[in-house]
C-alpha positions in Angstrom: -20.2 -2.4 -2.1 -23.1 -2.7 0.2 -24.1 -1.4 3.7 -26.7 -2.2 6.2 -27.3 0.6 8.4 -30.1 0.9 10.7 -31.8 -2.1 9.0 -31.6 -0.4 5.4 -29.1 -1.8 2.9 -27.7 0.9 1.0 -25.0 1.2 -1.7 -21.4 2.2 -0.2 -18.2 3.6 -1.1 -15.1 4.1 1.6 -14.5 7.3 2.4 -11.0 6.9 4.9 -10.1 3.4 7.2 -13.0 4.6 9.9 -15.9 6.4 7.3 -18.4 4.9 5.1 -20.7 6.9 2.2 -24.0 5.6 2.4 -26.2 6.2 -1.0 -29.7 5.8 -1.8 -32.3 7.2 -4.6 -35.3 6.2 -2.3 -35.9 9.3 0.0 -38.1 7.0 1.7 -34.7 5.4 3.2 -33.8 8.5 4.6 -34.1 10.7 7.4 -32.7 14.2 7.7 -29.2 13.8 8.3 -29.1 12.5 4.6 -28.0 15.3 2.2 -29.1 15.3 -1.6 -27.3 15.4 -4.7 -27.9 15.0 -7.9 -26.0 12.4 -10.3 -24.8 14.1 -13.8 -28.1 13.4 -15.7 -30.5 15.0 -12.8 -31.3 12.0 -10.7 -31.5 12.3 -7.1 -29.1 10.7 -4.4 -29.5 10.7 -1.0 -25.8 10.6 0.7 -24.8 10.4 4.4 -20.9 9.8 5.4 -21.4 6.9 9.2 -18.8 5.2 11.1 -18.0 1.9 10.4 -18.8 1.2 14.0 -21.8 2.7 13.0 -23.1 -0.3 10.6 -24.6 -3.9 10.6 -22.8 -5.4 7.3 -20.4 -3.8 5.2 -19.7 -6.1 2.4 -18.8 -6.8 -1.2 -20.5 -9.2 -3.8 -18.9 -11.4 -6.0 -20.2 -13.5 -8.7 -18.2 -16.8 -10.2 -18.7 -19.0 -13.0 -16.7 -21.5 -14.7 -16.5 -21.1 -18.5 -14.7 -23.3 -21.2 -13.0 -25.2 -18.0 -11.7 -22.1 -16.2 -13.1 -20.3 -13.5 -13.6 -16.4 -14.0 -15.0 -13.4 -11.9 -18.4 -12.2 -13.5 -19.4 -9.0 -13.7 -23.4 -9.0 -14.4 -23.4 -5.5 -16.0 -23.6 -6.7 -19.3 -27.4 -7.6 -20.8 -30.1 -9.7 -19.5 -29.0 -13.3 -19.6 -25.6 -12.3 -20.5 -22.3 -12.1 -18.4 -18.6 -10.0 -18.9 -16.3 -12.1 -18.1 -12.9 -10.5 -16.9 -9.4 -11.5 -16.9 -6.3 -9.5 -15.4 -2.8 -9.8 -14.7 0.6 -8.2 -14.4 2.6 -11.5 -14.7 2.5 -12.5 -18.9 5.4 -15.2 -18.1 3.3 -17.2 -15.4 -0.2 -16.8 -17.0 1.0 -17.3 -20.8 -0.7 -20.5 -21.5 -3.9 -18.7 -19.7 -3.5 -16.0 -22.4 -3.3 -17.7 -24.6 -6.1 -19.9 -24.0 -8.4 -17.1 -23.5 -7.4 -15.5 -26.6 -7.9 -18.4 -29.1 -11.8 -18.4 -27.0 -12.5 -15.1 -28.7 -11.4 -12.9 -25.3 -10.2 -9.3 -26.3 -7.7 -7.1 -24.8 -9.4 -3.7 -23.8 -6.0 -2.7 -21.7 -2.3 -3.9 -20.7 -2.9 -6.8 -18.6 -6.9 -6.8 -19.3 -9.6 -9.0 -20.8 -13.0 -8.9 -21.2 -15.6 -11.0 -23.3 -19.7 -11.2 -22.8 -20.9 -14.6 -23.0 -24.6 -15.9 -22.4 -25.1 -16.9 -19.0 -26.2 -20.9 -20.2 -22.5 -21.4 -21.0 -21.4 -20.8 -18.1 -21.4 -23.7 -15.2 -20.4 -23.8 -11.5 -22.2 -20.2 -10.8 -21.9 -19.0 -7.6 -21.9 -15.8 -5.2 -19.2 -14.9 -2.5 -20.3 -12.5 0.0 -16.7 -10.9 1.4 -17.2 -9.0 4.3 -15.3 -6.1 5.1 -16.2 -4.8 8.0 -14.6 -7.7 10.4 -11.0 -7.4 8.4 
């Protein structure tokens, strides 16, 4: 989740319906009503809990791509040039031929209802990016 606040984007987290965490590790982005912490290996974060009244944008990215003929949320975590590919549901009976499908393409179960596979980003078509913003809902 992203933020723009005072003309910085920052990362962001939801605190409660009206609060927003605002995070950076550029101190440069900051002014003194940040506070520091550090993240479990050391690094430094630069946290400051604003208003959503308070912000320009508050929104979420999400990447789509269509892969063997069926379009998938993309998570880009996975390495360079490569994409996870997820796949969830709580209704086996309606997505069964889904399940299927996926599963004879090599997609593997990593919880109930979960799927995940990494696939190179050339076999995937249709790639595209939906901004959703949350702070007009």
């Amino acid at each position: 989740m992203w933020a723009k606040y005072n003309g910085i984007l920052y990362d962001a987290s939801i605190k409660s319906e009206d609060d927003v965490i605002i995070r950076s590790l550029k101190k440069s982005e900051t002014d003194a009503s940040f506070f520091m912490k550090n993240y479990s290996d050391g690094t430094p974060v630069y946290i400051k809990y604003v208003k959503k009244s308070e912000l320009e944008e508050l929104y979420e990215v999400h990447e789509y791509g269509t892969w063997n003929g069926m379009e998938f949320e993309l998570d880009g975590g996975a390495p360079k040039g490569w994409y996870t590919i997820w796949f969830g549901t709580g209704d086996y009976e309606r997505d069964a031929e889904k399940i299927k499908k996926i599963e004879s393409l090599g997609m593997k179960i990593v919880e109930p209802g979960l799927w995940r596979i990494e696939v190179p980003k050339k076999s995937l078509t249709n790639y595209h990016i939906v901004k959703e913003d949350l702070l007009h809902k």
